[in-house]
N, C-alpha and C positions, 0 to 999 in steps of 0.2 A: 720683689726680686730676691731671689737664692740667687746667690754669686762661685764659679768656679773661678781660680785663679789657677790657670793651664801655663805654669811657666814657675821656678824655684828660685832661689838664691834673694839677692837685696831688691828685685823687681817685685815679686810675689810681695813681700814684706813690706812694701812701699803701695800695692793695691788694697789687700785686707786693711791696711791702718786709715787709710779712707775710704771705706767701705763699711768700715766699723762706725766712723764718726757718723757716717749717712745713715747709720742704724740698718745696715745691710746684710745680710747672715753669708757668710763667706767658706767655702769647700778649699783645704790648702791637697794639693796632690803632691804624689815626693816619690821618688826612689828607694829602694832598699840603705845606698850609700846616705840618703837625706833624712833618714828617718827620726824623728829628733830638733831637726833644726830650728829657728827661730820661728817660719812661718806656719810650721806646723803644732807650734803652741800657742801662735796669737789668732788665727782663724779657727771657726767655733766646730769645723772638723778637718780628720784629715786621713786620707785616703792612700794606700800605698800601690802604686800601678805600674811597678815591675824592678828590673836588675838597674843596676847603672849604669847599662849602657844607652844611649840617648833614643837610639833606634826602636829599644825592648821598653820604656818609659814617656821621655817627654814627648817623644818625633810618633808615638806611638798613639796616630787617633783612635782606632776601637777602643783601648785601652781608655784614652782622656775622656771619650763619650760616654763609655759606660762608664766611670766615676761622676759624671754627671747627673747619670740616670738613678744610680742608686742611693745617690744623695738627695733626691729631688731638685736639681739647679734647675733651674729654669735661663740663666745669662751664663757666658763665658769670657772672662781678659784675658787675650793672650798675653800679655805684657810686649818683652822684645825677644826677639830671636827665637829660637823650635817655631813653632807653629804661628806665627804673630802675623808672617806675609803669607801664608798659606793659603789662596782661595780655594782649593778644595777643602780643606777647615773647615773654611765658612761657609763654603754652602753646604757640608755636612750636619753645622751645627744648623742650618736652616731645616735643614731635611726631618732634624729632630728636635725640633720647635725650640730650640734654644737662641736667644737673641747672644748672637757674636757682638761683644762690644770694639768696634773698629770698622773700616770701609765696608761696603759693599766689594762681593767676590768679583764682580768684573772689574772693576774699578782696582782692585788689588793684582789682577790676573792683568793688567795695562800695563799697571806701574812697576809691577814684576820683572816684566821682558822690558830691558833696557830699550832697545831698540822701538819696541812699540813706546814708551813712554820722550826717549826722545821725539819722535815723531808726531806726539798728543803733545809735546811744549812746543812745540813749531806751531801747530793749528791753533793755539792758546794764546802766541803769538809772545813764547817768550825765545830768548837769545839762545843759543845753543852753536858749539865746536863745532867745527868740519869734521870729514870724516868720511863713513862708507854707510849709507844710507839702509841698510841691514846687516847682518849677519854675512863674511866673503867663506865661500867655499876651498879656498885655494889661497896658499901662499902668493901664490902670483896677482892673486886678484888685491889681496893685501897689499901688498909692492902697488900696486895703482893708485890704489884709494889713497895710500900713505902719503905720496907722489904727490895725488891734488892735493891732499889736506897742506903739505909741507910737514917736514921731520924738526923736532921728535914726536912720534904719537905716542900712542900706548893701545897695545892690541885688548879688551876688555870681553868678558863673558856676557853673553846676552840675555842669559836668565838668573845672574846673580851678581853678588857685589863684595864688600869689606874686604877690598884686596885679592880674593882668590881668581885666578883665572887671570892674572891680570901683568902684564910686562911690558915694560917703556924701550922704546926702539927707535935708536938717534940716525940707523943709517939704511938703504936698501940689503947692504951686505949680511945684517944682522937679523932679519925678519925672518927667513926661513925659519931657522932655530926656533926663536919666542914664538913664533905661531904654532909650531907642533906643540912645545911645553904649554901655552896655556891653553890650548883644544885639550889636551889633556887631564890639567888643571880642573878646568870648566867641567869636564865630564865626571869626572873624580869627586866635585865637589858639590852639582846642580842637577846631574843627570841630565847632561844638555850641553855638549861640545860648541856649541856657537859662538862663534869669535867674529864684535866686529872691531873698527879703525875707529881712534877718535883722536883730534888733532890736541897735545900735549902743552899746556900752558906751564912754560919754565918762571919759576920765580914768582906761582900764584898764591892769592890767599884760599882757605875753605871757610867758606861763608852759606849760613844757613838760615832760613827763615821757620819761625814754628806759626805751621796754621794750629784752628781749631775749625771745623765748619759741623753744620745739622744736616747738611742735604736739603735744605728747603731757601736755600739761598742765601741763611746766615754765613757770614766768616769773620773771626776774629782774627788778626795778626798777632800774634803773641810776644811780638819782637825776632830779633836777630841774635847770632850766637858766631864766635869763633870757634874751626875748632880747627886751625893747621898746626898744631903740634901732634906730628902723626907720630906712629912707628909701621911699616910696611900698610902704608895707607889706612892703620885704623886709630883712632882717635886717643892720646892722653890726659891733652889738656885742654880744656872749656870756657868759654867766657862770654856772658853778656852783659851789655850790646858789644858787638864786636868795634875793638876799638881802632879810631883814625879810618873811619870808614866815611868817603864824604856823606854829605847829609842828602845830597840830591841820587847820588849812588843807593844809598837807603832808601829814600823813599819811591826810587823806580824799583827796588826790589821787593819792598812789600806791596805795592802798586801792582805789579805783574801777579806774584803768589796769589795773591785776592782773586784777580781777573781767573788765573789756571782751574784754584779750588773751584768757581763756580764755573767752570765750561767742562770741568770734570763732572759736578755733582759729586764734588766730597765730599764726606763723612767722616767723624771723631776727627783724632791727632795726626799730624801728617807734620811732615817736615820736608820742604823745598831746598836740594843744597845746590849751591855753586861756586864756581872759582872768579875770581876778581882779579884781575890783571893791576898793575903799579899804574894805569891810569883809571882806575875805576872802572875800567869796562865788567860787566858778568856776565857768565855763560852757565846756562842750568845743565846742570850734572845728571838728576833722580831727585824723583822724590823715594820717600821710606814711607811708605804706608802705616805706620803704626806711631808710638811714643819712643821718646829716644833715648837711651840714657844718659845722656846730659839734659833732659827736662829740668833737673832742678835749678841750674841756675838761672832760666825763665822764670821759675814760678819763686823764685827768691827777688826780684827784678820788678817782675807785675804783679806780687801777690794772689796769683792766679791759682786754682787748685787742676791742673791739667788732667789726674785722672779722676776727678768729680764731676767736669764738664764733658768728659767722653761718656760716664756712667749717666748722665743728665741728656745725652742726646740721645744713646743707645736705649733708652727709655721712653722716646718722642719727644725728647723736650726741645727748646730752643735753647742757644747757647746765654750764659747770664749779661752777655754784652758782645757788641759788632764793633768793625770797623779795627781799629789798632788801640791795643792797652797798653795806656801808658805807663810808663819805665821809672824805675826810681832805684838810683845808685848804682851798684857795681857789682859784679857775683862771677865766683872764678870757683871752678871743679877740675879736681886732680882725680882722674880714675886708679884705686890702689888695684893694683895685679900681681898675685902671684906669678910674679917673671923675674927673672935677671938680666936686668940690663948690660949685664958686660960680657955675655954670651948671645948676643941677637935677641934677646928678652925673651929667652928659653922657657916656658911655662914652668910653673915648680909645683910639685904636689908634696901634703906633707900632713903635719898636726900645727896649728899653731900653736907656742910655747905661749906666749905673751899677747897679746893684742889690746892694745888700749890707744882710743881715737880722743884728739882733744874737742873742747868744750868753749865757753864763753860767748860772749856778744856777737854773732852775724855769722857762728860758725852750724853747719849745718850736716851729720853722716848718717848714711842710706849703706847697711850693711844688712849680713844678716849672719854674722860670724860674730864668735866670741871664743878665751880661752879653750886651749883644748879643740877646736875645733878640728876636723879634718879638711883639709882640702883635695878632693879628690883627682887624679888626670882628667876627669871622664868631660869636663863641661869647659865651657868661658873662665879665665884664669880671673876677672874680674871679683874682688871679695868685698871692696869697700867704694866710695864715692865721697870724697871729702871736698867738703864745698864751703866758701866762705862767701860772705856779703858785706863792700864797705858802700859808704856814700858816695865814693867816685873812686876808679879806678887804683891810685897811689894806696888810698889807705888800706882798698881791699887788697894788693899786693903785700903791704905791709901782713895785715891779719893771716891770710895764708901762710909769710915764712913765720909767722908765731905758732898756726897750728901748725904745723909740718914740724918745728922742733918740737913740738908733744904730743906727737905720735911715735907710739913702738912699736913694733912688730916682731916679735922673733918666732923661730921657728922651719920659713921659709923664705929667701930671697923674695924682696917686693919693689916697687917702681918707688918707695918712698925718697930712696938716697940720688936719685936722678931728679925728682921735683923739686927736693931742696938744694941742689944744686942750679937747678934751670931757676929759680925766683931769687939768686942771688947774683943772675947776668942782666948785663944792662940789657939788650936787646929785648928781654922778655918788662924789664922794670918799665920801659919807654914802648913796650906792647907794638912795635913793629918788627914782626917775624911774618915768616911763609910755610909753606909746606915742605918747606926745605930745610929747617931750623934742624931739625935730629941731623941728618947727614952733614950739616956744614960743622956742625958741634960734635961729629962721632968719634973724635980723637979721647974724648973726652972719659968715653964709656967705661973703657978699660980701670978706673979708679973706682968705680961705685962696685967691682965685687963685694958679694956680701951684706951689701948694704940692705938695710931695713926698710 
């Protein structure tokens, strides 16, 4: 296997470095603005496949193909995000005898469209919200569905996710409005205006499950993960196993995920998410077809290598163990972002002046920046992954607010002076929060200007 790693930043740089150990020969692809970076000096070539913009490079498949071709790849990761859910991708790279490392194209083109993949967890025979059983044509029809489900819902895009397309609606009087903005949203951001109803869980947790399966009926559970520390529904803070989660609540939820991967015939890494109600009930959300980036504090947890067993299946193999792997201690991930939190977490573009991530016993960072580096507008504000492991919960709390005071950052506004803020409130020390954590604490924002 020649390896293409069709995706940049700390993900790229997190495939090649096991890829490497596999004794794998690895293709890093980059940008004009990328040119330089760290993946492009640790993978054994590296190939420049257009401007900065996402559209003219990563989102750019002839482009990614023919860097395949002229490199001799014969495999492609897409890591996450550009092309990662893309089943036309995949069955391109099929078309050009390249083994895609991740699902099968239909299986991807399922779990794509919300709407169909709520519909495949129904026949799976997992839990799943009310709501409007597709995609409503009409405000009015919206207003209906909303009505059975009960208010508040949230109108959601049916061919995408991470928040876009997406608006919470507590009364009839208000839907009009949020159904026009998010059809537009949706259209803007998926090429695919479809808006359907899903009924709105106030005061839920975000609970996820990581499979691994081969498509030949293996599945491994890889454990569970926290992730309701959001900001406009997308993820800052990580944790597994997610914690005060009851025990029988878990084990129906890896119980079900098992049961779905194999009535799907999944393939590689998937992740199953859902929300958890105060009495343990849960309701499957999406799956994400791909690896997540909060994989690490899984494979800090199970000592799993998550993208060795995707490389290991994408090659025919069988996965190195079934069933659920077992867990040991505690692993918590703060995603650093260039954003400012005291302006709605405004993305920032810049050079970094300073960067320097801490060290020691159970800490662990997935970057792919260093001094000097640039940060560009063009991509995910995403620069670093700072992850810690203790033996149980308390300590690994502790170790986190040690590395977060020895991390620096200058240069650009980053999420660091909000993390070390949030691991020094009790709510987060005693690990019962919801998805509602950032908004109940937003008074709060206005201090971290500038912070590092």
């Amino acid at each position: 296997m020649k390896l293409l790693v069709a995706n940049r930043g700390e993900i790229a740089v997190r495939v090649v470095r096991t890829a490497r150990e596999l004794g794998i020969p690895t293709v890093a692809i980059h940008s004009t603005v990328d040119r330089g970076t760290a993946v492009t000096r640790l993978a054994d070539e590296a190939v420049c496949i257009g401007p900065p913009s996402p559209g003219e490079s990563y989102l750019d498949m002839d482009a990614v193909l023919s860097a395949a071709e002229i490199t001799g790849c014969d495999a492609v990761h897409p890591g996450y995000g550009f092309l990662s859910e893309n089943p036309e991708f995949a069955s391109a790279c099929a078309r050009e005898g390249l083994t895609f490392v991740g699902p099968a194209p239909d299986v991807m083109q399922r779990m794509g469209d919300k709407v169909q993949a709520k519909a495949a967890a129904k026949e799976a025979g997992l839990p799943v919200l009310g709501g409007s059983d597709g995609p409503v044509e009409t405000a009015e029809e919206a207003v209906a569905a909303a009505e059975d489900a009960g208010f508040p819902v949230l109108l959601k895009a049916a061919a995408g996710g991470g928040g876009k397309g997406m608006r919470r609606v507590d009364e009839p009087s208000e839907l009009a409005g949020a159904f026009d903005v998010a059809r537009r949203e949706a259209e803007a951001n998926f090429g695919d205006g479809g808006i359907y109803v899903e009924r709105m869980l106030v005061g839920a947790r975000h609970v996820e499950v990581q499979i691994m399966a081969d498509g030949l009926g293996g599945v491994l559970i890889c454990g569970d993960r926290e992730c309701s520390i959001q900001r406009r529904h997308q993820k800052l803070i990580e944790e597994a196993p997610a914690p005060h989660l009851p025990d029988e609540t878990r084990r129906q939820m890896h119980e079900v995920s098992a049961r779905a991967a194999r009535a799907w015939g999944y393939r590689s890494a998937g992740t199953l998410e859902f929300l958890v109600d105060h009495e343990g009930k849960f309701f499957f959300l999406e799956l994400n077809a791909r690896l997540q980036v909060e994989h690490p504090v899984t494979e800090l947890v199970s000592g799993l290598d998550l993208v060795a067993e995707q490389l290991r299946v994408a090659q025919g193999g069988v996965l190195s163990s079934t069933g659920v792997a077992p867990a040991s201690g505690h692993a918590i991930e703060c995603r650093v972002n260039a954003e400012d939190p005291s302006v709605d977490f405004r993305p920032s573009a810049g050079r970094l002046a300073t960067f320097r991530m801490p060290g020691g016993p159970g800490v662990r960072i997935d970057t792919y920046v260093e001094p000097g580096s640039p940060i560009p507008p063009n991509y995910d504000s995403l620069i670093a992954k700072l992850c810690v492991w203790g033996p149980d919960r308390p300590r690994a709390v502790r170790r986190l607010a040690r590395a977060l005071d020895e991390a620096e950052v200058d240069g650009v506004p980053t999420t660091l002076g909000l993390y070390r803020e949030i691991v020094q409130e009790e709510r987060f020390a005693e690990g019962r929060y919801t998805t509602a954590y950032l908004t109940e604490r937003g008074g709060l924002l206005p201090t971290l200007a500038g912070s590092a």
